[in-house]
PANU-87844 format. One record per residue: x, y, z of N, C-alpha, C, CB in turn; residue number from 1. Coordinates in Angstrom, 2 decimals. Glycine has a CB too. Layout:
residues N
PATI     n_px     n_py     n_pz    ca_px    ca_py    ca_pz     c_px     c_py     c_pz    cb_px    cb_py    cb_pz   nr
PATI        X        Y        Z        X        Y        Z        X        Y        Z        X        Y        Z  NUM
...
//
This chain:
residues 223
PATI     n_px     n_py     n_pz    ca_px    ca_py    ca_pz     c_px     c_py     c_pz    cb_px    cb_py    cb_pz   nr
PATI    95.57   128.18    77.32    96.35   127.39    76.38    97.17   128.33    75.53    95.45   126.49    75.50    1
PATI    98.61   128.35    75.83    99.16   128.64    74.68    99.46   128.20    73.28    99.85   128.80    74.98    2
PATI    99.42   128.91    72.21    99.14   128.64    70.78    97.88   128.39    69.88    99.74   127.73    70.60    3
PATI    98.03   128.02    69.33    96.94   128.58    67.75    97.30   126.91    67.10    97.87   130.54    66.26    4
PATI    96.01   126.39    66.86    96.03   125.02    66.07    94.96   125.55    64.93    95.47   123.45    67.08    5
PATI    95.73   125.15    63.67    95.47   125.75    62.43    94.79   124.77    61.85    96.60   126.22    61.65    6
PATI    93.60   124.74    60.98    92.89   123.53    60.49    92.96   123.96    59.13    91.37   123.20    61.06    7
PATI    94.35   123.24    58.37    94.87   123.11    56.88    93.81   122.11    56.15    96.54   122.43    56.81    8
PATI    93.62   122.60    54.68    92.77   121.81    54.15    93.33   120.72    54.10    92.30   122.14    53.07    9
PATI    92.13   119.91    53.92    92.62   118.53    54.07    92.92   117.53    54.91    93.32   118.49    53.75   10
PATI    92.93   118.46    55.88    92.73   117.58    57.56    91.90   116.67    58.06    92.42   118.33    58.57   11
PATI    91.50   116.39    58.00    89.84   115.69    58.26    89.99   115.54    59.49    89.29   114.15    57.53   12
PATI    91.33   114.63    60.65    91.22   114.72    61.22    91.20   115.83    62.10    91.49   114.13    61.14   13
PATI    91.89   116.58    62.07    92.05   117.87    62.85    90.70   118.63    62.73    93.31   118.79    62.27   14
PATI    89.91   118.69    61.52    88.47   119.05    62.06    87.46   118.29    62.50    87.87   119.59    61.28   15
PATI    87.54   116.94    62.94    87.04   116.33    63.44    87.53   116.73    65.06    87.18   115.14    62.80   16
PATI    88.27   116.56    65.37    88.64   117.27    66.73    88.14   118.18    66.96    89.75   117.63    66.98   17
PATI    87.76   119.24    65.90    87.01   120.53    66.70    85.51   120.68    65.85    88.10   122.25    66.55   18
PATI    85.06   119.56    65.77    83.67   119.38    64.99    82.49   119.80    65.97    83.42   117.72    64.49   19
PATI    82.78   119.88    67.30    81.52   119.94    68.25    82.39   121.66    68.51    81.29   118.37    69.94   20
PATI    83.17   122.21    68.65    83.58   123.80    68.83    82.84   124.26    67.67    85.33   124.26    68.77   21
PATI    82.85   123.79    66.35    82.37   124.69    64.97    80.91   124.90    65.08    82.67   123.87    63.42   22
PATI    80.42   123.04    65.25    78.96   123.25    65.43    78.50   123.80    66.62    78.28   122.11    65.30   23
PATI    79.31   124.56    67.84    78.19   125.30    68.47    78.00   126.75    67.88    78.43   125.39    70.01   24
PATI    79.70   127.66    67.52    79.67   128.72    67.19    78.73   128.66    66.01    80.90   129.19    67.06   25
PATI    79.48   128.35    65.14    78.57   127.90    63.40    80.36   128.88    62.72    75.91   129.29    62.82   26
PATI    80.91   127.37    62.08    82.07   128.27    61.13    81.77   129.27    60.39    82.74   127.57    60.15   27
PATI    82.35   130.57    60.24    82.77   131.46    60.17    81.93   132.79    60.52    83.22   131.30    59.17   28
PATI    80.89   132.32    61.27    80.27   132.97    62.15    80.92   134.57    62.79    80.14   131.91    63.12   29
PATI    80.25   135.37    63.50    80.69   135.91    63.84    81.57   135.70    65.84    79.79   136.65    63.28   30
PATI    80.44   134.67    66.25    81.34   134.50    66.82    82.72   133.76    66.93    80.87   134.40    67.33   31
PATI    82.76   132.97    65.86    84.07   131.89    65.26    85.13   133.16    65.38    83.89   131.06    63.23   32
PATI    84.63   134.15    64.65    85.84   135.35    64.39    86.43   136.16    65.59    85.25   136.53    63.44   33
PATI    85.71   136.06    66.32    85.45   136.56    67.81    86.90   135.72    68.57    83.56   135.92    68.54   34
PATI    86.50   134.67    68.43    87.35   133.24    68.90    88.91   133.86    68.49    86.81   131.45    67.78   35
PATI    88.78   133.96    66.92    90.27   133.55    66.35    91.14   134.73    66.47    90.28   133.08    64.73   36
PATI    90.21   135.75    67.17    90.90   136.84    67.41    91.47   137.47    68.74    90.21   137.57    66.94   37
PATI    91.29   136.22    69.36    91.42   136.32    70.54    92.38   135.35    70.80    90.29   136.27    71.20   38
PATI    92.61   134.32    70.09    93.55   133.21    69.90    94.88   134.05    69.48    93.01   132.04    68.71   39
PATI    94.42   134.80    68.21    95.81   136.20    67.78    96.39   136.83    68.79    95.31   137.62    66.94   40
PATI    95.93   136.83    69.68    96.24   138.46    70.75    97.29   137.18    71.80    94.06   139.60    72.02   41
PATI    97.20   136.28    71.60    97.95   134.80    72.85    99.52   134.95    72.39    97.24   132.53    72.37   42
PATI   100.42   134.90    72.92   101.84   134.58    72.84   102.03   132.78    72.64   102.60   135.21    74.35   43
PATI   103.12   132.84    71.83   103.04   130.92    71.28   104.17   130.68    72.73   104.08   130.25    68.91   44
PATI   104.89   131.92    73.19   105.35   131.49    74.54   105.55   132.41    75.59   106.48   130.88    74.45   45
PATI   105.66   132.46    76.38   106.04   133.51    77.62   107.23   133.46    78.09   105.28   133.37    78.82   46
PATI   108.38   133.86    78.21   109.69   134.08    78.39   109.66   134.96    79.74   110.38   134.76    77.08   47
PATI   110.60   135.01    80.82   111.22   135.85    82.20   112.36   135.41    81.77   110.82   135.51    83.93   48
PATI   113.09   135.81    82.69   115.15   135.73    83.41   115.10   134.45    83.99   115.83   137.08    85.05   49
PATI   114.10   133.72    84.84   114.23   132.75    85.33   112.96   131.75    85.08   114.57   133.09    86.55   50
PATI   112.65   131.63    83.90   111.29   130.74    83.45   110.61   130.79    82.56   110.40   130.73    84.06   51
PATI   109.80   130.10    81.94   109.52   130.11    80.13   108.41   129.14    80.47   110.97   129.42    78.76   52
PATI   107.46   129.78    79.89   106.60   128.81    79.54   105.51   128.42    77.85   105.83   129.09    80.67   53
PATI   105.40   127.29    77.60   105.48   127.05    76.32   104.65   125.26    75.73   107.24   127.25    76.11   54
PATI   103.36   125.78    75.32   102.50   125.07    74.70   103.23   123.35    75.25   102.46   125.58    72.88   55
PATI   104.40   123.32    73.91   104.68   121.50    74.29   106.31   121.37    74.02   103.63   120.12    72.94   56
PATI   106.53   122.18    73.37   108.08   121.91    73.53   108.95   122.83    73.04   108.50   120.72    72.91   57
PATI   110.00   123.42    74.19   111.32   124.88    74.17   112.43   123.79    72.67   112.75   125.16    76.74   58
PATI   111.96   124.45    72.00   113.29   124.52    70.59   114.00   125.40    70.13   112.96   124.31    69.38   59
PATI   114.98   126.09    70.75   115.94   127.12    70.77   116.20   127.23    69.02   117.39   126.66    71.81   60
PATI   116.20   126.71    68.40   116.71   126.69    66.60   115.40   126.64    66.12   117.75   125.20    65.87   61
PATI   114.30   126.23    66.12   112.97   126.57    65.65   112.50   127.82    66.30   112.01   125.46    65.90   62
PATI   112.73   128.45    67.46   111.90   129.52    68.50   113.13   130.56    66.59   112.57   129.75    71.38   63
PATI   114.17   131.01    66.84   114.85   131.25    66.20   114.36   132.18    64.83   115.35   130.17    66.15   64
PATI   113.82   130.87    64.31   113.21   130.74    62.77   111.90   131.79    62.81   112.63   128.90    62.36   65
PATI   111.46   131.21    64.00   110.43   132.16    64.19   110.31   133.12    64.51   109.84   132.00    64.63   66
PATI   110.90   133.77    65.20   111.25   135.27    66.33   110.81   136.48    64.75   113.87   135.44    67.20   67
PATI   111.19   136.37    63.61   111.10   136.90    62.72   109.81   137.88    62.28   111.38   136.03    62.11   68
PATI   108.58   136.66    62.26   107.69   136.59    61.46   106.55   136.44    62.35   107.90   135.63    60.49   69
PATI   106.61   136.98    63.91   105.84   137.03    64.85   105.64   138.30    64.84   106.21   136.49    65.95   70
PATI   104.51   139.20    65.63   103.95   140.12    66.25   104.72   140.47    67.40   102.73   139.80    66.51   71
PATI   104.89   141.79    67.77   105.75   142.37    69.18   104.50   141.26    70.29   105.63   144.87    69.53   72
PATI   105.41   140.52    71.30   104.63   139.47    72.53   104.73   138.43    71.93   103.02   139.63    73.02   73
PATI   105.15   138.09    70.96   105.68   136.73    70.84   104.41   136.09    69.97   106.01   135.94    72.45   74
PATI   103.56   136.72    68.97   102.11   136.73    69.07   102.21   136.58    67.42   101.23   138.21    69.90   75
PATI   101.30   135.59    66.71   101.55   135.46    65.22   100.57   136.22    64.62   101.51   134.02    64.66   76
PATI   101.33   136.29    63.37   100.59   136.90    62.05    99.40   136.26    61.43   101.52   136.94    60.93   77
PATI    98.48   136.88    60.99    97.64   135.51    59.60    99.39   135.42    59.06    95.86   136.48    57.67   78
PATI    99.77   135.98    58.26   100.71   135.38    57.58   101.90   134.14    57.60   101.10   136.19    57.47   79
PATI   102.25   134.14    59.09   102.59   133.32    59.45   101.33   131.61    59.87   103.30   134.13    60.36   80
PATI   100.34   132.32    60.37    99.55   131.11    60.28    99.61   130.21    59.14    98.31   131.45    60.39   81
PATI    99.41   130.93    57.53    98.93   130.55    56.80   100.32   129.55    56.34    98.24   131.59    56.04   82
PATI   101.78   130.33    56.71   103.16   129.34    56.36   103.03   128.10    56.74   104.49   129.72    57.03   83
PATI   102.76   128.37    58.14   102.85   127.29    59.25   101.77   126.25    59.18   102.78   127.93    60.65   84
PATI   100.64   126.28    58.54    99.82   125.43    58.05    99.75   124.31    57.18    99.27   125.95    57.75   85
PATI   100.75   124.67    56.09   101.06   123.89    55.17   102.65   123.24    55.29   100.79   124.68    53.98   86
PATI   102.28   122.05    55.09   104.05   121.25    54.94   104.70   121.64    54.13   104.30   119.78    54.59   87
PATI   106.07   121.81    54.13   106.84   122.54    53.04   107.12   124.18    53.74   105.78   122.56    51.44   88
PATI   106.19   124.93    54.26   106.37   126.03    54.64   107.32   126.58    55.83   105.32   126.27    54.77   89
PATI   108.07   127.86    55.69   109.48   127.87    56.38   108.94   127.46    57.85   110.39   129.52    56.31   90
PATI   107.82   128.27    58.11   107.37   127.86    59.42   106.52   126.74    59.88   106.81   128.77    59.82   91
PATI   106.22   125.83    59.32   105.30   124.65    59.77   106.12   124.09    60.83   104.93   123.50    58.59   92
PATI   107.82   122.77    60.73   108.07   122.72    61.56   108.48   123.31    62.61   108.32   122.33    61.37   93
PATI   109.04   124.49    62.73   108.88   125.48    64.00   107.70   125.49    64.75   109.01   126.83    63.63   94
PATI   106.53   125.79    64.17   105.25   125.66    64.64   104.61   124.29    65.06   104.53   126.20    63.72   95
PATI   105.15   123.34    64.64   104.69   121.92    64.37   105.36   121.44    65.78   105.31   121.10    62.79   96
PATI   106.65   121.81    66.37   107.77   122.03    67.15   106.84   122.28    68.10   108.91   123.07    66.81   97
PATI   106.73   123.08    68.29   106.43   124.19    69.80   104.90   123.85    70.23   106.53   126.28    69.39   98
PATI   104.02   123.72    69.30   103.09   123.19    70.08   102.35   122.05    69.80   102.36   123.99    70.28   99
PATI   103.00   121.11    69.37   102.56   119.55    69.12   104.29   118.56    70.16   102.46   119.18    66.59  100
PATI   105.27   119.28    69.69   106.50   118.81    70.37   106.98   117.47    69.25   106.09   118.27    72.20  101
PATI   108.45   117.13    69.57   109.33   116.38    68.74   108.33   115.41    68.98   110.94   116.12    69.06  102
PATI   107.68   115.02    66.97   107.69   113.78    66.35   108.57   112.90    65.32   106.80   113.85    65.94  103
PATI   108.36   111.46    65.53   109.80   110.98    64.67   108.69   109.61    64.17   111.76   110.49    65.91  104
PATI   109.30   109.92    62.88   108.20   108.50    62.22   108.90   106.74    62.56   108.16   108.70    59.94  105
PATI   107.89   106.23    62.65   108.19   104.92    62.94   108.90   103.95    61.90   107.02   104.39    63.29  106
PATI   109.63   103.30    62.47   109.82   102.02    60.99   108.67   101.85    60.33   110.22   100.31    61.39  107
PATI   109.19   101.32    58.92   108.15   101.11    57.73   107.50    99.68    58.28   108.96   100.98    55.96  108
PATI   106.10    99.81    58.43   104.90    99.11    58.67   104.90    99.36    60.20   104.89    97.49    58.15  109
PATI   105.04   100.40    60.71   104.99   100.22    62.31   103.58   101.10    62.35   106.56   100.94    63.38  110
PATI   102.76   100.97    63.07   102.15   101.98    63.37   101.00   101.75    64.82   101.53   102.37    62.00  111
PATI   100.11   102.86    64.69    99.37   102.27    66.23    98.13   102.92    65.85   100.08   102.86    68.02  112
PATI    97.26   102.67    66.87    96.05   103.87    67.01    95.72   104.90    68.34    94.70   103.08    66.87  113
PATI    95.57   106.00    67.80    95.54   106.94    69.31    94.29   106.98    70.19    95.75   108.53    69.01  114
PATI    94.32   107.67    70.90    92.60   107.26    71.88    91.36   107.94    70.54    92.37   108.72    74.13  115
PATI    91.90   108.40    68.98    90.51   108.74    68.66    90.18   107.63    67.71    90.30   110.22    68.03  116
PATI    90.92   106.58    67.87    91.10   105.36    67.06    91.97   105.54    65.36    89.44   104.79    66.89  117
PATI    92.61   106.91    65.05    93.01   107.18    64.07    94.45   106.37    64.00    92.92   108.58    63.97  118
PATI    95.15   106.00    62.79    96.06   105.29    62.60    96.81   106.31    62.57    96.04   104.41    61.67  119
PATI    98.53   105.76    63.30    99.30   106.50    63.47   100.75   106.13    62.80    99.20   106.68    64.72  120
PATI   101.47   106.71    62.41   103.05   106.44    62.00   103.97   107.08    62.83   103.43   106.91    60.59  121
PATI   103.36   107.99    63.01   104.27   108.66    63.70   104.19   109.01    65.20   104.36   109.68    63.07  122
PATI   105.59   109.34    66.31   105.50   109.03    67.48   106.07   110.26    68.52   106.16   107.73    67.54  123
PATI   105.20   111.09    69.24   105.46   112.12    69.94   106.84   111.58    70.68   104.19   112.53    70.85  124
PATI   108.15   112.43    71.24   109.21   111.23    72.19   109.15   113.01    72.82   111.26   110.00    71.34  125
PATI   109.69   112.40    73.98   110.07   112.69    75.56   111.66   113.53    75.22   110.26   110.85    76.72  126
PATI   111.06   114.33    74.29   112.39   115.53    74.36   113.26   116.21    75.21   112.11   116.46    74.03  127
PATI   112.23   115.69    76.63   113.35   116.95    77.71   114.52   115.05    78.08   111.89   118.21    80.22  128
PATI   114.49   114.31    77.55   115.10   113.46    77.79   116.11   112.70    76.60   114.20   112.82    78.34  129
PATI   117.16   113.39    76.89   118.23   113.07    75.60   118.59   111.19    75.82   120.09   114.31    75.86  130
PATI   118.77   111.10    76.99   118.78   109.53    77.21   117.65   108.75    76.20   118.37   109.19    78.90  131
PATI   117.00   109.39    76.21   115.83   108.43    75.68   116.60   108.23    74.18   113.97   109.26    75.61  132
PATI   116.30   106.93    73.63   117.11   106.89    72.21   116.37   105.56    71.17   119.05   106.49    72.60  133
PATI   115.43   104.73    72.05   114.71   103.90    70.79   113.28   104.29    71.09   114.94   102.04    70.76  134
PATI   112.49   104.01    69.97   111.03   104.56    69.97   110.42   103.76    70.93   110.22   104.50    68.58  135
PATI   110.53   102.79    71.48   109.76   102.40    72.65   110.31   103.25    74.05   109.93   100.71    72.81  136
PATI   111.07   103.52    73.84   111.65   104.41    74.99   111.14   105.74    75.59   112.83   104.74    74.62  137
PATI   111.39   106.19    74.31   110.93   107.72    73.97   110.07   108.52    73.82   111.10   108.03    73.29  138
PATI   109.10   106.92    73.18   107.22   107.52    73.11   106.69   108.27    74.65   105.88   105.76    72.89  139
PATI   105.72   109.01    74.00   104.55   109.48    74.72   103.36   109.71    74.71   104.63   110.15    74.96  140
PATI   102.64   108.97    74.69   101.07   108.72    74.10   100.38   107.89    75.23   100.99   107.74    72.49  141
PATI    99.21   107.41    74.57    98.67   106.22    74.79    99.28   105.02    75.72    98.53   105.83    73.61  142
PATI    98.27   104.46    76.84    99.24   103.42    77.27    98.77   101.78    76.59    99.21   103.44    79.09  143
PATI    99.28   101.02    76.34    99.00    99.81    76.06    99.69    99.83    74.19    97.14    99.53    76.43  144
PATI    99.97   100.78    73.91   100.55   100.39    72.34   101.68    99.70    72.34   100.90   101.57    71.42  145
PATI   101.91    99.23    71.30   103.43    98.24    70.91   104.09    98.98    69.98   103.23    96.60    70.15  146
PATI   105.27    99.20    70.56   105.93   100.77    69.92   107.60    99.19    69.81   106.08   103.09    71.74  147
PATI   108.00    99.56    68.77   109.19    99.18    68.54   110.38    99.56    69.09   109.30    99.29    67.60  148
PATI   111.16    98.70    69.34   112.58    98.64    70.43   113.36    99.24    69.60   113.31    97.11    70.97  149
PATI   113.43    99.58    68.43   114.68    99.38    67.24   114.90   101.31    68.20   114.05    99.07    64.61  150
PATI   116.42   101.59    67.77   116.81   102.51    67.66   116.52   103.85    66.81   117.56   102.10    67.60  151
PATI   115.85   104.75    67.28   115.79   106.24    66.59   117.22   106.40    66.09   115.36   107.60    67.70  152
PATI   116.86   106.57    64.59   117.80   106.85    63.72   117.89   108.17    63.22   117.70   106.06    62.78  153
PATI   118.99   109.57    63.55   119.57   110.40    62.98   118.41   111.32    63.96   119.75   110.31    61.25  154
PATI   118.02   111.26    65.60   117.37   111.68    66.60   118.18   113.07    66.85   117.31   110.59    67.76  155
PATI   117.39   114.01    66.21   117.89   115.02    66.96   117.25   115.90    68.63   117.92   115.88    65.84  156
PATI   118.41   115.22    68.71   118.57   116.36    70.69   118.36   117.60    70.65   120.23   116.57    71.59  157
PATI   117.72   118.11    71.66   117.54   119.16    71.95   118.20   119.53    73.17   116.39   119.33    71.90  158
PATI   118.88   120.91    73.30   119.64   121.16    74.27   118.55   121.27    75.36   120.56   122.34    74.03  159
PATI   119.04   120.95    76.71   118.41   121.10    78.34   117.76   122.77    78.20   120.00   120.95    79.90  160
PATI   116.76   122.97    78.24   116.70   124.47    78.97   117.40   125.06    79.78   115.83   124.68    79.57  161
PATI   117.59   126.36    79.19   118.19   127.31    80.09   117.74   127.70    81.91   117.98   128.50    79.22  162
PATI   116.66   127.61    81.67   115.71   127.76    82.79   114.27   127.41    83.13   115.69   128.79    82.94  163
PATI   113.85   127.22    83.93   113.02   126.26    84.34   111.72   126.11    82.92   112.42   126.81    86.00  164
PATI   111.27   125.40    82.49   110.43   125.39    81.20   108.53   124.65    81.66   111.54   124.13    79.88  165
PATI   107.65   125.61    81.74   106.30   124.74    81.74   105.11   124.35    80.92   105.76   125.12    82.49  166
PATI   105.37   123.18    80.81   104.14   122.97    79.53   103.03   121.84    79.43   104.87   122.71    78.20  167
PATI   102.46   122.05    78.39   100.91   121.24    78.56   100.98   120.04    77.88    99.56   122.03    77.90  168
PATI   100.07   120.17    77.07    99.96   119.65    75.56    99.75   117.99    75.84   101.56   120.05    74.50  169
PATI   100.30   117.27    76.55   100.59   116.03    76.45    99.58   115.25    77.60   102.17   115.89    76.63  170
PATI    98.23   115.43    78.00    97.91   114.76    78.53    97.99   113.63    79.44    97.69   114.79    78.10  171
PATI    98.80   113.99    80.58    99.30   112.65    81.14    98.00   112.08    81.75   100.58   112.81    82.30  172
PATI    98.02   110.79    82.42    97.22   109.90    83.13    96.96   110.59    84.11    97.70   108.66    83.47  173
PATI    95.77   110.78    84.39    94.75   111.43    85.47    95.29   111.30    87.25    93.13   110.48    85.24  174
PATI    95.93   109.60    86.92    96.32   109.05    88.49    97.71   109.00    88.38    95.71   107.46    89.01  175
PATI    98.55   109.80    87.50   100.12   109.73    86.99   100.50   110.41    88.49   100.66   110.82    85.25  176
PATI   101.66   110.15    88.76   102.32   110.80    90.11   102.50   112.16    89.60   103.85   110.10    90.69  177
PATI   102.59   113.47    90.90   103.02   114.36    90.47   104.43   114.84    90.77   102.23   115.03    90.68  178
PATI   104.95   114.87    89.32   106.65   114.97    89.49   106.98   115.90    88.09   107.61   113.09    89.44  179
PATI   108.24   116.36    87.91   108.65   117.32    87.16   109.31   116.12    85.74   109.84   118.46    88.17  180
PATI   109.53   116.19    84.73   109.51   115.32    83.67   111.35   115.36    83.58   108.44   115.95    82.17  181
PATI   111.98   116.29    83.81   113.09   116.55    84.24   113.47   117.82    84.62   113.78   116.16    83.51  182
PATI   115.15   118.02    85.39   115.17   118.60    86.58   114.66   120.11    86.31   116.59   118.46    87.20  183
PATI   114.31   120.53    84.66   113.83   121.82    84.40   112.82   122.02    83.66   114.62   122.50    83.95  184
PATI   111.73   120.34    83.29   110.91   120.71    82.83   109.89   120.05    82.65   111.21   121.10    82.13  185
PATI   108.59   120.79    83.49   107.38   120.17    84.29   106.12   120.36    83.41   107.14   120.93    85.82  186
PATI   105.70   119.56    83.37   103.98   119.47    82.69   103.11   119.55    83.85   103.51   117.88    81.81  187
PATI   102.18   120.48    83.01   101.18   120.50    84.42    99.29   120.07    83.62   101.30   122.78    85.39  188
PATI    99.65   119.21    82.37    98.35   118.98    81.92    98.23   117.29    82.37    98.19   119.38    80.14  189
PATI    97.66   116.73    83.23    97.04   115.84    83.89    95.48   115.32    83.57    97.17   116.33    85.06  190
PATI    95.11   115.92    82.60    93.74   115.92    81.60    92.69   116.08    82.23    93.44   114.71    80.80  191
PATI    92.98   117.26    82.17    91.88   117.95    83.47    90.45   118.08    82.71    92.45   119.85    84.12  192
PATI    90.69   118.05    81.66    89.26   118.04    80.19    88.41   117.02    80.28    89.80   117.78    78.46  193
PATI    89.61   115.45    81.01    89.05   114.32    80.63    88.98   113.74    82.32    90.01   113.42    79.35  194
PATI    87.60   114.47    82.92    88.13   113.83    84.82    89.17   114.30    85.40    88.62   112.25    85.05  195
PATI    90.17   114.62    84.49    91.59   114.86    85.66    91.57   115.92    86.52    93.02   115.14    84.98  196
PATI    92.35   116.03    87.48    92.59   116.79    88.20    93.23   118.36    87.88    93.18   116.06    88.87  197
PATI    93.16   118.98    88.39    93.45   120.37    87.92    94.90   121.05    88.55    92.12   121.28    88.37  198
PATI    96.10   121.04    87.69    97.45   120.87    88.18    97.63   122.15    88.24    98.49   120.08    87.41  199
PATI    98.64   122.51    88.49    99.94   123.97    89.28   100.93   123.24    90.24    99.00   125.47    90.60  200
PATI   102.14   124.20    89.39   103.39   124.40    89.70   103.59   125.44    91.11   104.02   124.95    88.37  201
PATI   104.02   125.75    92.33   104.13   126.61    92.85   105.18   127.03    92.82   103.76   126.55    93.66  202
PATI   105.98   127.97    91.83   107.53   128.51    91.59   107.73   129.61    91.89   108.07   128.52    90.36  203
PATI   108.67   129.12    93.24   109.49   130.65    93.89   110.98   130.97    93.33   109.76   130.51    95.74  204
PATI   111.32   130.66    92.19   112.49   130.93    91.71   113.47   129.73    91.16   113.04   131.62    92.71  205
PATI   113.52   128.62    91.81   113.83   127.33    92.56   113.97   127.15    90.86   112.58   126.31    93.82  206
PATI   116.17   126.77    90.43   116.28   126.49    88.91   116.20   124.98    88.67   117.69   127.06    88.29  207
PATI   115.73   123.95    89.84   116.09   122.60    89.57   114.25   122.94    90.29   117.81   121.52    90.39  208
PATI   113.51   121.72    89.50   112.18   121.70    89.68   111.98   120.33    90.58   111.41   121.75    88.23  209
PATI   110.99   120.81    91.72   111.09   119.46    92.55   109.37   118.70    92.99   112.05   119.96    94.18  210
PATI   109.10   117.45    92.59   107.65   117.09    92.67   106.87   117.90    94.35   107.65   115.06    92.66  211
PATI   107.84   118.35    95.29   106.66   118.88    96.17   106.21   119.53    95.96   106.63   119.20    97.12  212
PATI   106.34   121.09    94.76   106.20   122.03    94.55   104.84   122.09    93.92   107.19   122.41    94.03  213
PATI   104.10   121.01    93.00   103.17   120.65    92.67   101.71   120.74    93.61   103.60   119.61    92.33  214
PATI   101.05   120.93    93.19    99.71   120.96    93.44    98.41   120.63    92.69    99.61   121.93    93.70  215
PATI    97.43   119.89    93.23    96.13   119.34    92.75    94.76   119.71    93.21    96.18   118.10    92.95  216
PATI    94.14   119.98    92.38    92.40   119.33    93.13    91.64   118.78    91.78    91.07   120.97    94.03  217
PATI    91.37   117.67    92.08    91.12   116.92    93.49    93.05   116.25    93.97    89.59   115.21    93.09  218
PATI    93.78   115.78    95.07    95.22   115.96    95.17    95.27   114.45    94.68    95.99   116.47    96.77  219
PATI    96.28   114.20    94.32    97.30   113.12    93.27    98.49   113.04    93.79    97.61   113.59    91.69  220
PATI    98.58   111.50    94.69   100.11   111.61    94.84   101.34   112.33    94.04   100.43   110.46    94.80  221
PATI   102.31   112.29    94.90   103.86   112.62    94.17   104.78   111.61    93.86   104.73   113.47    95.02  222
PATI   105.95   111.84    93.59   106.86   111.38    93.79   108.17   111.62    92.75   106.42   110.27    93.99  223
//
């Protein structure tokens, strides 16, 4: 996994997500430290001439912001952790960006619940897809929610990747076809945590990404 998920005070949820990781190490343990130092030494992305790969979502104007205040490998600071933790800080959305990917809040009283039953306002969208343009469109979550038709208002686009882009983060459906999300940029997390199958890309260079190239076990149609 590429990147570092920071547990800001006040989270409750976010340490509830890693409530069974704390209680085996024991927080701030020595092996906890063990962990977070090994999480330090990870790149938030991997860059070549012909391919990039990157937690949940390539943001050329957030990557930017950040290039600064990183470690030589693309690799963060405590210091930067500690920006990027808190809202308000230069780096949170950059960080918030790259490995959670474009969220956009819902109309006032809209909201949903995610698979941990937590209430939601706000709505992950399908960034490698500029077409996409109202929040029912755009979402990516959960299946069965009632996401509103109305139009994303003041949606900022993100330019196409330069070159082919691979990333996780987003849990698709276990029995989802295997196909590239668009023509340069493929997810290969199929929730392999939760039953799913265990995905790869096979890339010989190839700048337009094509569903045969994919691979499974246990195998998962294409298309």
């Amino acid at each position: 996994m590429l990147g570092l998920l920071v547990i800001a005070p006040g989270t409750r949820r976010t340490a509830k997500q890693h409530e069974a990781f704390l209680a085996e190490v024991g927080e701030g343990s020595e092996e906890h430290r063990k962990w977070v130092k090994w999480l330090l030494e990870l790149p938030l992305w991997i860059e070549e001439a012909n391919f990039r790969v990157v937690h949940a979502c390539w943001s050329p104007i957030h990557v930017n912001v950040l290039r600064p205040h990183l470690q030589e490998g693309e690799r963060l600071t405590p210091e930067a952790i500690c920006n990027g933790a808190h809202k308000g800080g230069l780096l949170h959305a950059p960080l918030e960006t790259l490995l959670k990917g474009v969220e956009v809040a819902l109309p006032s009283g809209a909201h949903f619940r995610d698979k941990g039953g937590d209430v939601r306002n706000e709505i992950r969208t399908q960034w490698w897809n500029p077409r996409l343009t109202t929040y029912r469109d755009a979402y990516i979550g959960p299946d069965g929610v009632d996401i509103p038709s109305d139009r994303i208002p003041d949606l900022a686009i993100l330019p196409e990747p330069d070159r082919p882009t691979f990333i996780g983060h987003y849990w698709l459906a276990a029995d989802a076809p295997l196909r590239p999300r668009s023509r340069r940029v493929a997810c290969v997390d199929y929730s392999v945590a939760n039953q799913g199958p265990l995905v790869a890309y096979r890339f010989d260079g190839e700048q337009e990404l094509t569903a045969d190239k994919f691979v499974a076990w246990p195998q998962r149609p294409k298309s």
